[in-house]
Residue frames as qw, qx, qy, qz and C-alpha x, y, z in Angstrom:
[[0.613, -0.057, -0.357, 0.703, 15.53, -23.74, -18.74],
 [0.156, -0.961, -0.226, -0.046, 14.88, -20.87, -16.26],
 [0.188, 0.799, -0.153, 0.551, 16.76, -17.87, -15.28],
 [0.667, -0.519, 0.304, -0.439, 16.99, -18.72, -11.79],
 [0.046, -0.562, 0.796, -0.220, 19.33, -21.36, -10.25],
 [0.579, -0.131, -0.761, -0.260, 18.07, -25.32, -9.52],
 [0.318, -0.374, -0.741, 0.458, 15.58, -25.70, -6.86],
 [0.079, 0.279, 0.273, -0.918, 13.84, -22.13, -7.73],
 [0.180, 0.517, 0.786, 0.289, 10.39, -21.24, -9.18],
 [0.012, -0.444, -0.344, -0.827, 8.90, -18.60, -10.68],
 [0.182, 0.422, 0.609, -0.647, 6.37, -16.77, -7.85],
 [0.258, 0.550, 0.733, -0.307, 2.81, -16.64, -8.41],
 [0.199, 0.397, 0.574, 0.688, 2.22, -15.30, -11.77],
 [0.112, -0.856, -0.500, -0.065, -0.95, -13.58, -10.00],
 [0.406, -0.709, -0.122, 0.563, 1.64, -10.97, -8.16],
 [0.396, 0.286, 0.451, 0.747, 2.11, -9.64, -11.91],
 [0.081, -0.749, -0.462, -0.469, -0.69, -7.33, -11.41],
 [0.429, -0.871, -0.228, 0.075, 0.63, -5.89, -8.45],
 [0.041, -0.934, 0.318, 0.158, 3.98, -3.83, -7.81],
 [0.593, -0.394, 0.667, 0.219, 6.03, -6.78, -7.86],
 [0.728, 0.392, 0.508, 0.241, 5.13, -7.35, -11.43],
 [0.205, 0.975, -0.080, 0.002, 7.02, -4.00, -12.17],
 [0.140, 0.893, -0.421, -0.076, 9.94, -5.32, -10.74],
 [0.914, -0.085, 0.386, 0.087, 10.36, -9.28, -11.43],
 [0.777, -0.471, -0.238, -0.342, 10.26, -11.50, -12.09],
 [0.487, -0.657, 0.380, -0.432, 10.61, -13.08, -9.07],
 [0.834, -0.079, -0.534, -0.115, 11.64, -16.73, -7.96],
 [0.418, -0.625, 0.292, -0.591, 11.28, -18.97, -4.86],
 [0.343, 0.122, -0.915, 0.176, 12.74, -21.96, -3.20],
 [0.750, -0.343, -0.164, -0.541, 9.93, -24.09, -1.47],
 [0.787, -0.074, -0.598, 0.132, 12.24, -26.08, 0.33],
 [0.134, 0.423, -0.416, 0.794, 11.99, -23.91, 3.40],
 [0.180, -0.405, -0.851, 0.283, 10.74, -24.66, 6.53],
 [0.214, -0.873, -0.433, -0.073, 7.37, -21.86, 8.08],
 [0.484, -0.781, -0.101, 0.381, 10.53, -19.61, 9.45],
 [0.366, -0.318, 0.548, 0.682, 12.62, -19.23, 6.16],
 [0.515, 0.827, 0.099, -0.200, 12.18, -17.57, 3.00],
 [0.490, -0.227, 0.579, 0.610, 14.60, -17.96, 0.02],
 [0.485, 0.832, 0.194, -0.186, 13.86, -15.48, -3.06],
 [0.556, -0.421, 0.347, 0.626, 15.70, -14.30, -5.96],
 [0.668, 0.667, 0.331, -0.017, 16.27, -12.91, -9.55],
 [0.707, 0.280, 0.353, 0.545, 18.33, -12.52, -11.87],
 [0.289, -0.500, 0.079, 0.812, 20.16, -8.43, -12.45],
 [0.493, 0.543, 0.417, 0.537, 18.70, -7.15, -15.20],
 [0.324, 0.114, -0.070, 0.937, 19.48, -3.55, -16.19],
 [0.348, -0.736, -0.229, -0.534, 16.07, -2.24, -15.49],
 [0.759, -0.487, -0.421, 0.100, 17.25, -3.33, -11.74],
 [0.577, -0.077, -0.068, 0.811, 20.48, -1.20, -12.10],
 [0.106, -0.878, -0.110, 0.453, 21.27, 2.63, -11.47],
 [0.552, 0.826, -0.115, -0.017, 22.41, 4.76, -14.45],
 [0.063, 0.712, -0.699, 0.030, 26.30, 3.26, -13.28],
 [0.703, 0.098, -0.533, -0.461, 25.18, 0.14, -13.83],
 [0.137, 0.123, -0.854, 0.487, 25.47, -1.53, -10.32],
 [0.311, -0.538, -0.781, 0.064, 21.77, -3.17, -8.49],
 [0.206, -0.524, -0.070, -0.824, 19.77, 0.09, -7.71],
 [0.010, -0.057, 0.799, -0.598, 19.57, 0.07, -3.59],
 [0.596, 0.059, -0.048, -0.800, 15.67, 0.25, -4.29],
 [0.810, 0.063, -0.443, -0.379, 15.42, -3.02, -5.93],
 [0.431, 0.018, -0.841, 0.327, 17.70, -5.15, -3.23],
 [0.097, -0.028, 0.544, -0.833, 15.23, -3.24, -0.43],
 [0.745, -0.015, -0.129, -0.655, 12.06, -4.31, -2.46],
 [0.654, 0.057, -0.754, 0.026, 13.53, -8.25, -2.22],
 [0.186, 0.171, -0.735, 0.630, 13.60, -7.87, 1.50],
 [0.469, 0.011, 0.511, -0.720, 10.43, -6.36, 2.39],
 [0.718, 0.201, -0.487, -0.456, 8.69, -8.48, -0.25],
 [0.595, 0.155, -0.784, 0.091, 10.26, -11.63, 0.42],
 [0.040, 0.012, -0.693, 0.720, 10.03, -10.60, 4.66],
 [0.417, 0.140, 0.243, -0.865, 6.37, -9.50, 3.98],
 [0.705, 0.093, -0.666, -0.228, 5.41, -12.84, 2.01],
 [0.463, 0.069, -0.866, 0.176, 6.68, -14.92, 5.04],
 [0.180, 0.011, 0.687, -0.704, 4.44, -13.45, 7.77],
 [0.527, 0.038, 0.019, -0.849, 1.92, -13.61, 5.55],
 [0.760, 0.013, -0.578, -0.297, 1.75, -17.15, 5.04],
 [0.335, -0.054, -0.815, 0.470, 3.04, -17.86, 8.88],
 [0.253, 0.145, 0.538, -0.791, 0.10, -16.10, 10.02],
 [0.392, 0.397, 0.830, 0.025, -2.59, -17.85, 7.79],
 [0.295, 0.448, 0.672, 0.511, -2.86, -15.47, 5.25],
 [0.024, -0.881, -0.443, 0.165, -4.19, -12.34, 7.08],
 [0.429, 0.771, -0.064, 0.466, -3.10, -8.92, 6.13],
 [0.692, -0.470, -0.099, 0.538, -0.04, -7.38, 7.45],
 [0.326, 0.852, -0.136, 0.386, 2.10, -4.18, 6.54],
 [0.679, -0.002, -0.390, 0.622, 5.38, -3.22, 7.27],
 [0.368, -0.850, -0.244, 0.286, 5.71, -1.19, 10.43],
 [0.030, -0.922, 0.320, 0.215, 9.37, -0.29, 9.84],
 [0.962, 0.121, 0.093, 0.229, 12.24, -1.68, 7.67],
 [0.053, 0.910, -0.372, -0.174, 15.97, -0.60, 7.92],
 [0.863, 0.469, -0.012, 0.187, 18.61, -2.01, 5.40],
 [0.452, -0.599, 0.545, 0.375, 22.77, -1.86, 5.83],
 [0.766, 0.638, -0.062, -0.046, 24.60, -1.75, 2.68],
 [0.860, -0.330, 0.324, 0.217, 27.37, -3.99, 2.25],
 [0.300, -0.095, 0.675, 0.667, 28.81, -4.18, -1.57],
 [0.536, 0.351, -0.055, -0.766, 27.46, -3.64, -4.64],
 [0.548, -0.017, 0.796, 0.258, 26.47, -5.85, -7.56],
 [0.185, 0.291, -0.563, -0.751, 26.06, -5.60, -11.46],
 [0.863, 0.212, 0.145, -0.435, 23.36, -7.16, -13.82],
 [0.368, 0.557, -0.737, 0.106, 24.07, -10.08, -14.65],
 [0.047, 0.371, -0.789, 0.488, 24.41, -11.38, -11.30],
 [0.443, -0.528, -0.712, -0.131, 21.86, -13.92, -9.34],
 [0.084, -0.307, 0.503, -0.803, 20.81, -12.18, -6.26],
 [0.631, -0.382, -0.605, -0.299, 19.27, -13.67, -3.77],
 [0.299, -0.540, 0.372, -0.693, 17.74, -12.81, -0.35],
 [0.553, -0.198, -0.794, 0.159, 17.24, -15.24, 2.95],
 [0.371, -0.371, 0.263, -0.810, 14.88, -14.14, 5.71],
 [0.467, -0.088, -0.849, 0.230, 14.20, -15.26, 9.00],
 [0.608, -0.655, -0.299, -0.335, 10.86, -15.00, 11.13],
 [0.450, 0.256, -0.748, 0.415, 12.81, -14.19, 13.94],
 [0.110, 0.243, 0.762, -0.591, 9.66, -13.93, 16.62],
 [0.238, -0.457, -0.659, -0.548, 6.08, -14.10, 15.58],
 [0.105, 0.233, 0.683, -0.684, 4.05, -12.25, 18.52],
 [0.333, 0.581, 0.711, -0.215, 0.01, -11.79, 18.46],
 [0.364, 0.900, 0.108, -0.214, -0.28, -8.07, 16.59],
 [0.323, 0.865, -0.362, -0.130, 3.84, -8.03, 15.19],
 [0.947, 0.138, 0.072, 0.281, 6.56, -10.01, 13.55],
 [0.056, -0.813, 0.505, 0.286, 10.48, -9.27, 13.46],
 [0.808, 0.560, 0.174, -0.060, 11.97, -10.14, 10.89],
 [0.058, -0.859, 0.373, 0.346, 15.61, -9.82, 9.51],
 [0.873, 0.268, 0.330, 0.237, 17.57, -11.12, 6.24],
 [0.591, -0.443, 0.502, 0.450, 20.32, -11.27, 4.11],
 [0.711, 0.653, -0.035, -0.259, 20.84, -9.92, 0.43],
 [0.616, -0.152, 0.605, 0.482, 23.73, -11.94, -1.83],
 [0.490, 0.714, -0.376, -0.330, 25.10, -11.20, -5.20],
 [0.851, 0.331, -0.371, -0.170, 26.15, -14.31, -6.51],
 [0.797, -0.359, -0.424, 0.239, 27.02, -15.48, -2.86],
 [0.415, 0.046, -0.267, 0.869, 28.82, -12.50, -1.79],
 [0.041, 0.693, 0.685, 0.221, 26.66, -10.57, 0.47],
 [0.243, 0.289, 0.202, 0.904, 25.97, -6.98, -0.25],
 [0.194, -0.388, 0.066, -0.899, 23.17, -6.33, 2.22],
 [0.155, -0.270, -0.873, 0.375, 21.58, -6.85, 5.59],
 [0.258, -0.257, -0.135, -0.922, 17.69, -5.98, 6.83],
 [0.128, -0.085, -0.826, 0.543, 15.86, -5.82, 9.29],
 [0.261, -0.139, 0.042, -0.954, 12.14, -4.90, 10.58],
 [0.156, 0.153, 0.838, -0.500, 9.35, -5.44, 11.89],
 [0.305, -0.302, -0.629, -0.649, 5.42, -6.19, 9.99],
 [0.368, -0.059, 0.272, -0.887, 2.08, -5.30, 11.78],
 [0.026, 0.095, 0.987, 0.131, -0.56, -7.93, 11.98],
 [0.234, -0.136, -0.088, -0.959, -3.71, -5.94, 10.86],
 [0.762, -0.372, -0.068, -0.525, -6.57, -6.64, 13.03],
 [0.577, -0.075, -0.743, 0.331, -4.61, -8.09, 15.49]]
């Protein structure tokens, strides 16, 4: 039994070795179409601020992550970086809680992508973001 609602999986074990393995783990619904992303994980207290509520850091890493995953795989894998990413806090949420983020490709152009998603705390959501990723050597 996982940590992580039915219909998620664990992401790529390999992203352990990079930043994201600092702050998983991660998991991802594959039943999205090339324009949608669906991540999540599970509150633990490393995730929280010393008042024990989801440290705005860690819902702003799900976004660009999760936003910066989907261009990379809608643009065949090449590198990208985020240009610029701005975030709207809504509520809070506690560990404990599933959170989970939904982002939408909302234009793919030759050298940049916009981008903008939703953060949830066990469906109640607690933060919006937006921004835009760079298509390196474009």
């Amino acid at each position: 039994m996982s940590d992580a609602p039915e219909g998620f999986r664990l992401i790529d074990a390999s992203m352990a070795d990079g930043f994201e393995g600092l702050v998983g783990p991660l998991w991802q619904r594959d039943d999205t179409d090339d324009m949608h992303a669906v991540w999540g994980f599970r509150a633990e207290t490393k995730h929280c601020n010393p008042y024990g509520m989801l440290h705005g850091g860690m819902a702003t890493t799900l976004a660009d992550t999760m936003m910066g995953s989907l261009v990379f795989h809608a643009i065949g894998g090449a590198p990208c970086a985020t240009i610029s990413l701005t975030t709207e806090f809504i509520s809070s949420a506690k560990a404990g809680q599933w959170i989970e983020g939904r982002a939408e490709m909302v234009k793919k152009g030759r050298a940049v992508c916009f981008l903008r998603s939703e953060i949830f705390a066990d469906e109640k959501r607690i933060m919006t973001a937006h921004g835009n990723w760079a298509i390196i050597g474009a």
